[in-house]
N, C-alpha and C positions, 0 to 999 in steps of 0.2 A: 572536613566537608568536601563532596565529592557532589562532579556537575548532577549525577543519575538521582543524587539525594536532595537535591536543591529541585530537580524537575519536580518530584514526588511530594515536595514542602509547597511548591507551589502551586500545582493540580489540588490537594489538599484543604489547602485554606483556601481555593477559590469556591472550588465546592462547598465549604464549610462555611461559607460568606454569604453562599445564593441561599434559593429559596430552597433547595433540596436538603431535607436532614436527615442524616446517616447515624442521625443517633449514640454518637459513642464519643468521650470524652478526647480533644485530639492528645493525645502524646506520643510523639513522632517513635521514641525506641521501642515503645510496646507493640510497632506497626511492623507486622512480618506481609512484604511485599514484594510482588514480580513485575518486573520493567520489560517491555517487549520494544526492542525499539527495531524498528524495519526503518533501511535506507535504501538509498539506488543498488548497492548490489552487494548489503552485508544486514542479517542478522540479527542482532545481540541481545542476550537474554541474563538479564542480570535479579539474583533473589538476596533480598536482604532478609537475614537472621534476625531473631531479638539479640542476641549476643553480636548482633554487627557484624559477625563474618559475613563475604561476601560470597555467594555461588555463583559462574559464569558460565558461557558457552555461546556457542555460535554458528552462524555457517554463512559461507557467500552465496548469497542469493539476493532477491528484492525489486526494485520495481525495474530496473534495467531487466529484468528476467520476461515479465512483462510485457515489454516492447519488444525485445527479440522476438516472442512467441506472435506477438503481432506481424512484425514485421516477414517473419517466414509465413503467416499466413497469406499477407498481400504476395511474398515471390511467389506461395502458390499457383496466385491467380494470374500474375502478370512475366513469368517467367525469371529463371534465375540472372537472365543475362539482363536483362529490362533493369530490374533491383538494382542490378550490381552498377551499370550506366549511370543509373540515376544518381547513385551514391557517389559517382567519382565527379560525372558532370556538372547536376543542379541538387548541390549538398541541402540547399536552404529548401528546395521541392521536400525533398526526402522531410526536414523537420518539420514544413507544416503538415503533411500527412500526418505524421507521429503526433500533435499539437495534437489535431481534428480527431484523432480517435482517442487522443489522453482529456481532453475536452467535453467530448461529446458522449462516449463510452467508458472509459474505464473510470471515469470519477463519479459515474452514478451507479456503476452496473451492481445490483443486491445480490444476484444468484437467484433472484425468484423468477421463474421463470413467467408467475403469470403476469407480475408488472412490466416485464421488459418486450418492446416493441422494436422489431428489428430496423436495424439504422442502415439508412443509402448512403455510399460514402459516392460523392459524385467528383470524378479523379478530372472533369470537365474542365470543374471549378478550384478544387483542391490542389494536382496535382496535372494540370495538363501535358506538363515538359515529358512526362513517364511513355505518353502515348508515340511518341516519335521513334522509340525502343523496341516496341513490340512486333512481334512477328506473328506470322501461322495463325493456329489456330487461337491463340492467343490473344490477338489484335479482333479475330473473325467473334469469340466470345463475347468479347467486351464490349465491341461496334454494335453487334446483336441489342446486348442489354443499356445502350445506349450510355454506357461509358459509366455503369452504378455497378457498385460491390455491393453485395449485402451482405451484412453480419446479421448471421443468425441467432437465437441466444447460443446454441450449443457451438458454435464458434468461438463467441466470446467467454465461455465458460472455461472451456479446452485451453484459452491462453491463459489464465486465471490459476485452473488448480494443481498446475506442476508446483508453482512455488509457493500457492497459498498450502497446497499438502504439507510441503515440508517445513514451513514455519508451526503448524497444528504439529505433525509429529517430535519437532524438536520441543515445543513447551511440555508437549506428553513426556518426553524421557527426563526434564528438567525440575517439571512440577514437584513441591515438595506440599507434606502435607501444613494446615492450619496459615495458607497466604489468605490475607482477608481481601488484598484489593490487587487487582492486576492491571495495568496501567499500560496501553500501546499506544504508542509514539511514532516519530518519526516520519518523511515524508510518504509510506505508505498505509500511514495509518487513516489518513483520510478515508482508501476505499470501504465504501459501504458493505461488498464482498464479505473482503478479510475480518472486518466489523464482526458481521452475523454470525461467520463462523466459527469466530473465537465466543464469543457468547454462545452459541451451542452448544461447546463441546465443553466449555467449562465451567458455565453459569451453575452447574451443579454443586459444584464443587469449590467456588468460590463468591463470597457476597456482591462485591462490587467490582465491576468491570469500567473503565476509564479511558476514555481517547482524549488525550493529553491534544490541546490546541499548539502546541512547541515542535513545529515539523524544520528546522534550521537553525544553524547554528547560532545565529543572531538571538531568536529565540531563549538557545537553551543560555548563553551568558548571559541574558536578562533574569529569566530563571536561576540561576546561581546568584546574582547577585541579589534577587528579591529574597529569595531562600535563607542566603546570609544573615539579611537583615531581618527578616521576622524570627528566624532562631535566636537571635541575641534579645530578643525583647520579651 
């Protein structure tokens, strides 16, 4: 028994418990399945066989990828040298920024654009220590718009799909046929994003899609050991 097989026993029989039914008798070896599991800055894509071979692959990516792509968005606006002060100066500035936009944006943002209302990030409040860094026309911007960034969707979309692309085109090269259930995990499974776009592009082709509640490690050795014990009974 292996932890990826204990997560999948136990998404499994939770589903299999609720109200939802999937209609099919469980028998875990007749279950040919794909694990997506996305972390801070890795990948992994694991297909289980009927025959229990295991297929694998990968790539370093994930939600660290993320927050860079944020984070270059604000040196945009506040200067490289600003960014860079801040980071060496007021380390703990810099995290609640990343906090307020991992909080406020990226854990709800669907990609639709018509739900999504652009967010005031106000650095006033946020982040005030940044404003003692800024120069030129920079300082003159900001003073202007009274000290508010806005993300616009297409902002936030641009930080979104460098590395939600290449999580969709690795499951396209990995995909085999007759997986009944695909299962993403992991702590960027949460985004509603990633969510959509993997049921888009694969919902055709596969019956059930599954966002595993098991984003840490604590988690997944709960999951193994629950997995354990319902497979022995």
């Amino acid at each position: 028994m292996w932890i990826a097989e204990a997560v999948v026993i136990y998404a499994l029989y939770t589903l299999k418990s609720s109200r939802m039914n999937f209609n099919f008798n469980f028998n875990f070896d007749s279950i040919k399945f794909m694990i997506i599991d996305c972390d801070d800055d890795k990948v992994d894509l694991i297909t289980r066989k009927h025959d229990k071979n295991i297929k694998r692959s990968g790539n370093f990516c994930g939600e660290a990828d993320i927050i860079k792509e944020f984070l270059d968005f604000i040196e945009n606006k506040v200067g490289t040298d600003a960014l860079k002060s801040l980071r060496e100066n007021h380390y703990e500035s810099l995290q609640k920024m990343i906090q307020e936009f991992s909080s406020e944006i990226k854990s709800s943002f669907t990609g639709n654009k018509d739900n999504y209302e652009t967010y005031e990030m106000d650095l006033d409040s946020v982040c005030p220590n940044i404003k003692k860094y800024l120069t030129g026309s920079k300082f003159l911007e900001l003073e202007d718009n009274d000290w508010l960034i806005d993300f616009e969707f297409d902002d936030v979309k641009a930080m979104f799909d460098p590395i939600i692309n290449i999580i969709i085109n690795l499951v396209n090269e990995h995909f085999d046929r007759d997986i009944s259930f695909i299962f993403l995990a992991g702590s960027l499974s949460g985004i509603k994003y990633l969510q959509n776009r993997i049921i888009k592009e694969f919902s055709d082709r596969v019956k059930h899609i599954i966002v595993t509640p098991l984003q840490n490690v604590e988690a997944t050795q709960g999951a193994l050991y629950y997995g354990l014990q319902l497979n022995t009974n």
